[in-house]
C-alpha positions as CSV (number, residue, x, y, z in Angstrom):
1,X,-15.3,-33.1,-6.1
2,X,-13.4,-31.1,-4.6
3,X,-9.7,-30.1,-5.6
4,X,-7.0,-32.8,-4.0
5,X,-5.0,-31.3,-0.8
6,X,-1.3,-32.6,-1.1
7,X,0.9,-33.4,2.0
8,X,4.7,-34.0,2.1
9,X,6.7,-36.1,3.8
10,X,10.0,-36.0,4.6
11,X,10.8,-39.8,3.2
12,X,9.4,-42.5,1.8
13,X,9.3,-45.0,5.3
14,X,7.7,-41.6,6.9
15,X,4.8,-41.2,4.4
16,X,4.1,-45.0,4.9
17,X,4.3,-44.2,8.2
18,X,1.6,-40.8,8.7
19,X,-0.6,-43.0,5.8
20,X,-0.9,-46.0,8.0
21,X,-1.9,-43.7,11.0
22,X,-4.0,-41.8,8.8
23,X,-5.6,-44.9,7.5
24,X,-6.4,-46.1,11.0
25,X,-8.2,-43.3,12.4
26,X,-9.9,-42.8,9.0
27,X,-11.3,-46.6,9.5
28,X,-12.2,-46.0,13.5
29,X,-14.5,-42.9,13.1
30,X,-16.2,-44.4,9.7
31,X,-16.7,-47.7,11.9
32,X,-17.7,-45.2,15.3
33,X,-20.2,-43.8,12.9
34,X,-21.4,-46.5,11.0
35,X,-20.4,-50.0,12.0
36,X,-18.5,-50.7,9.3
37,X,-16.1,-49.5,6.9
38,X,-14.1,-50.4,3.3
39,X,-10.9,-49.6,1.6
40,X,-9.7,-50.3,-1.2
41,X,-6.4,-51.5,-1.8
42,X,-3.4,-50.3,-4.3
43,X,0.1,-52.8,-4.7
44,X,3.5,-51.2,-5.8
45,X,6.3,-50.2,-3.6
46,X,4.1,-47.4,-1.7
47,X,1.2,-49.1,-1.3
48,X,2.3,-52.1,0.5
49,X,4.8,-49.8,2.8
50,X,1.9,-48.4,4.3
51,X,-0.1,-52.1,4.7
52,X,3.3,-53.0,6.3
53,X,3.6,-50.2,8.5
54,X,0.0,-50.5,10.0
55,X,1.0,-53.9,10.8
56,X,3.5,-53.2,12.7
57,X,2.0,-50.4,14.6
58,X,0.4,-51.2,17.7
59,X,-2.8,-48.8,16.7
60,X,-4.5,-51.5,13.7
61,X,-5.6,-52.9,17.1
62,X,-8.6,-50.1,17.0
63,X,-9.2,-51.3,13.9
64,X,-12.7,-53.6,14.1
65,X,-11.1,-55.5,11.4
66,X,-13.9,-58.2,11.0
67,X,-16.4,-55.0,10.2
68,X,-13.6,-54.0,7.5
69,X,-14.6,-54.3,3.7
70,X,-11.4,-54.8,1.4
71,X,-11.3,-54.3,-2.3
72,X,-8.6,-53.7,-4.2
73,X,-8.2,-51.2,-7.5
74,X,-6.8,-53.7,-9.8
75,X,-5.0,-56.8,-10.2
76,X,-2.3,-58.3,-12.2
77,X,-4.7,-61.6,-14.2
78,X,-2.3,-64.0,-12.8
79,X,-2.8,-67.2,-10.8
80,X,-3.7,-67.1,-7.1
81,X,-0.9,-66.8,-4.9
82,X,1.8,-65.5,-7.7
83,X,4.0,-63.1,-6.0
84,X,3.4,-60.2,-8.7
85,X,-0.5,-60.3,-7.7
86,X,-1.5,-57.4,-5.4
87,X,-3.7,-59.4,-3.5
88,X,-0.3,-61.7,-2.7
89,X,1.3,-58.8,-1.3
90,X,-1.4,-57.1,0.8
91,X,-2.0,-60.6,2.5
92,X,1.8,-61.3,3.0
93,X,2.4,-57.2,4.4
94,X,-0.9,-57.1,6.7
95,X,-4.1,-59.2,6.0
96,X,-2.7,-62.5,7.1
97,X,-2.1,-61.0,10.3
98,X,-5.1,-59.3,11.3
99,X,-8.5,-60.8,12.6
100,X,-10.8,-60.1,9.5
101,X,-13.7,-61.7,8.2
102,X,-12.5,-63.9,5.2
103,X,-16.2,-63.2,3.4
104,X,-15.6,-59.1,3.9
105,X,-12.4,-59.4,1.7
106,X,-12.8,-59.4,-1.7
107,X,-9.6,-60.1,-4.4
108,X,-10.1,-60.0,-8.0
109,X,-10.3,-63.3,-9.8
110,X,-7.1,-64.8,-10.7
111,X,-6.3,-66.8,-13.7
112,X,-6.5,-70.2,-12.3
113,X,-10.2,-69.3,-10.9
114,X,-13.8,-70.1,-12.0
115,X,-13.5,-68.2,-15.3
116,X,-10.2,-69.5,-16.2
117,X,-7.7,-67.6,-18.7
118,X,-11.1,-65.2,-19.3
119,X,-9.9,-61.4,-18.2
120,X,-13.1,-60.4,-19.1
121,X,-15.1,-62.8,-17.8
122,X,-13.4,-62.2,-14.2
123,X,-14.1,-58.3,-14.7
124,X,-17.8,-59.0,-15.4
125,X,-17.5,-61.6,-12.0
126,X,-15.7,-58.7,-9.8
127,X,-18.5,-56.1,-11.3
128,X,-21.3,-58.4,-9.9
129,X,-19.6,-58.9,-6.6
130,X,-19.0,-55.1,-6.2
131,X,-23.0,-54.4,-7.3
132,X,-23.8,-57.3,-4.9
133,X,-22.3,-55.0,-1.9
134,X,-23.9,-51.5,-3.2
135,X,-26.8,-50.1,-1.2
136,X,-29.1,-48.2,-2.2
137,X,-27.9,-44.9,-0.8
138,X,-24.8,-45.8,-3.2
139,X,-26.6,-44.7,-6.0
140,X,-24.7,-47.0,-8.9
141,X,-23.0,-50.4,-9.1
142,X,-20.0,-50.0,-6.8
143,X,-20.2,-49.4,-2.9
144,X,-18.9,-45.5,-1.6
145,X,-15.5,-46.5,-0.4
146,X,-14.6,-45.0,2.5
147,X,-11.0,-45.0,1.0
148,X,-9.7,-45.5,-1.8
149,X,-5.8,-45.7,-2.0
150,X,-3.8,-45.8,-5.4
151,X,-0.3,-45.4,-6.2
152,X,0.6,-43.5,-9.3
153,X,3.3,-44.7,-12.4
154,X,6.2,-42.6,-13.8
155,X,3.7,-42.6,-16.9
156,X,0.9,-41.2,-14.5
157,X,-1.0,-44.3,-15.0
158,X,-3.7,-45.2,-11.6
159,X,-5.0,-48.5,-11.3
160,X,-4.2,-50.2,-14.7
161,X,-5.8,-47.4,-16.3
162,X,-2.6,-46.7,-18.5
163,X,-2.4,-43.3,-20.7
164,X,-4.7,-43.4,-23.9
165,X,-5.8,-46.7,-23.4
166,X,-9.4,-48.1,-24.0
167,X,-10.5,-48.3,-20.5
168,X,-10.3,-44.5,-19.8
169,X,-13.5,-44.5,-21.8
170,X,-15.0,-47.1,-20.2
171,X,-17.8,-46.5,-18.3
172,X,-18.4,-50.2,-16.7
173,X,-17.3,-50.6,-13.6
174,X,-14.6,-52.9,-13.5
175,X,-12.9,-54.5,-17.0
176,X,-10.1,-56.8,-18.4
177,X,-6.8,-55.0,-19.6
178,X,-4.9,-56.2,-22.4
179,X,-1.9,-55.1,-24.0
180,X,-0.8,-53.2,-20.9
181,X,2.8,-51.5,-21.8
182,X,3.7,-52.6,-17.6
183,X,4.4,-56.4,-17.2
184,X,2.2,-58.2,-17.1
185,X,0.0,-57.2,-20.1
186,X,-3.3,-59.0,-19.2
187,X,-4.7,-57.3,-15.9
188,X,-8.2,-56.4,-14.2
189,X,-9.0,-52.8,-13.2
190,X,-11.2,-50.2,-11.9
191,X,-12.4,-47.5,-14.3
192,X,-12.3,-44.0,-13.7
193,X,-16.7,-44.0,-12.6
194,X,-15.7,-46.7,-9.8
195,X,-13.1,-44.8,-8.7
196,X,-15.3,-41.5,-8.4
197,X,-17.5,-43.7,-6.1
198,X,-15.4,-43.4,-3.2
199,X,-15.7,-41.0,-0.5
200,X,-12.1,-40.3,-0.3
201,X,-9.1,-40.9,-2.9
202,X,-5.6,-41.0,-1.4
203,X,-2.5,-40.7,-4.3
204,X,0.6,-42.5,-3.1
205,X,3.5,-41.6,-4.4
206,X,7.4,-41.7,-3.6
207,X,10.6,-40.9,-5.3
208,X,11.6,-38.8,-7.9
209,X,10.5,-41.2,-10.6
210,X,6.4,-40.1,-9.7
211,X,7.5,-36.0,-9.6
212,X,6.4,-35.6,-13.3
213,X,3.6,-38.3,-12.9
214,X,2.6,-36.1,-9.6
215,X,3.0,-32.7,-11.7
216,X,0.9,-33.6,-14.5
217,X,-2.0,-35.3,-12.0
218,X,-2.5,-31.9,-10.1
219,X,-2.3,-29.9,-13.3
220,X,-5.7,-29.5,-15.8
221,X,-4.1,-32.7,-17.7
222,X,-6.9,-34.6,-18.8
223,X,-7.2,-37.9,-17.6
224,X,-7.0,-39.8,-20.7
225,X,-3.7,-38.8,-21.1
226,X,-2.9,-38.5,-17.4
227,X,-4.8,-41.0,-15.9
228,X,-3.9,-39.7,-12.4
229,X,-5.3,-36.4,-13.1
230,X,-8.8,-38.0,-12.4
231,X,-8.0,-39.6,-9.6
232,X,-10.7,-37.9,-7.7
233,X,-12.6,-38.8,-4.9
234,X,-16.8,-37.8,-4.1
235,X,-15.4,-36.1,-0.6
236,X,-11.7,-35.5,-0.3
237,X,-8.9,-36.4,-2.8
238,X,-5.0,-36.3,-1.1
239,X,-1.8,-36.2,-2.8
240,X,0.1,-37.9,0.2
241,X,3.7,-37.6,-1.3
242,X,7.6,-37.9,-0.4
243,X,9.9,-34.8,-0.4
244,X,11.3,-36.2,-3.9
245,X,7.8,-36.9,-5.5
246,X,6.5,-33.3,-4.5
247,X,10.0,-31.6,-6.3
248,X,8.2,-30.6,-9.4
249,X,4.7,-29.0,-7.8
250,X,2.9,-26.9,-10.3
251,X,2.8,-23.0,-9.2
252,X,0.2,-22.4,-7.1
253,X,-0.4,-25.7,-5.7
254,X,-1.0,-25.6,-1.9
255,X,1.4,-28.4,0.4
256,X,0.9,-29.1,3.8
257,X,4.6,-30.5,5.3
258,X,5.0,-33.3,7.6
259,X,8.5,-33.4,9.8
């Protein structure tokens, strides 16, 4: 893995701005290439700015969205359609206006699914659905996203992987979160080995609520207490920030600016 590059933005509608165009031409030449790609999706404030602002620019149309994979990194255990679920925002900020292929989109159980109020149960059903889509060349039980975005807490928490908690250890793919000291308690998540699966990891983050969040990720913190600090991706990892996020940079740590 190889250490994250970090870009800055001038403001938080421009960084969901460059990601969206970033995210685009990331998609077309993994598609160019191979046909098909996959993301992975993150909620919060960042993350659905830049769903929102590729669906309003008029480049998602090179997107071959029915050859697009989408996952997301974790999920508040909620019932389908509750406006605190990632999957609700995603689909209200972009998916229900793009052509995709219902089959190729894949949202973590809710609470009201198959495996009712069960978190774990819905974990172990998201884990067999992820190892379902793995190929061989994958090598374990979660596909090699071609991107994997996540947005980053003023705790540093990724995901729901929140500090010190028992799914840092975890070496399943994807399990049930309880006790989670963010609202709701009861969530689904990624664990650290799914997110090192993906070819690229982009960090999200904006405002200066994320600077210490974005300090400790890019320091040697380890990432049981800074869960951010192994955000890592198999290829590239970026830090795409705001000017405020990026005010407390370690020494030494490289930026590339954006107007």
């Amino acid at each position: 893995m190889t250490p994250p590059a970090v870009l800055v933005h001038r403001d938080q509608d421009l960084l969901a701005k460059a990601a969206a165009a970033r995210l685009v031409t990331r998609i077309v030449d993994v598609q160019a290439a191979r046909g098909s790609a996959s993301i992975v999706l993150t909620g919060g404030g960042a993350g659905t700015a830049v769903l929102a602002a590729l669906a309003a620019t008029g480049a998602r149309d090179a997107v071959d969205w029915r050859n697009l994979d989408i996952w997301w990194g974790d999920e508040r255990f909620l019932p389908s359609g509750d406006p605190e679920r990632n999957e609700t925002g995603a689909r209200e900020a972009l998916l229900d206006h793009v052509p995709l292929d219902p089959a190729r989109v894949h949202p973590m159980p809710p609470s009201d699914g198959p495996d009712g109020d069960d978190p774990e149960s819905a974990a172990g059903r998201y884990a067999a659905e992820l190892r379902a889509a793995a190929r061989p060349e994958d090598h374990g039980p979660v596909p090699s996203f071609d991107v994997l975005m996540l947005g980053v807490g003023p705790d540093a928490h990724v995901a729901s992987l929140f500090p010190e908690m028992p799914a840092l250890y975890d070496e399943r793919p994807v399990v049930a979160v309880r006790g989670a000291p963010k609202p709701p308690p009861t969530r689904i998540s990624l664990t650290l080995p799914s997110l090192h699966a993906a070819r690229e990891v982009w960090v999200l983050a904006a405002g200066a609520s994320k600077a210490k969040a974005v300090r400790l990720g890019l320091s040697e913190a380890g990432p049981v207490q800074v869960p951010v600090a192994g955000a890592r991706g198999r290829q590239r990892t970026l830090f795409l920030l705001d000017r405020a996020a990026a005010s407390e940079l370690p020494p030494g740590i490289e930026r590339i600016a954006s107007p």
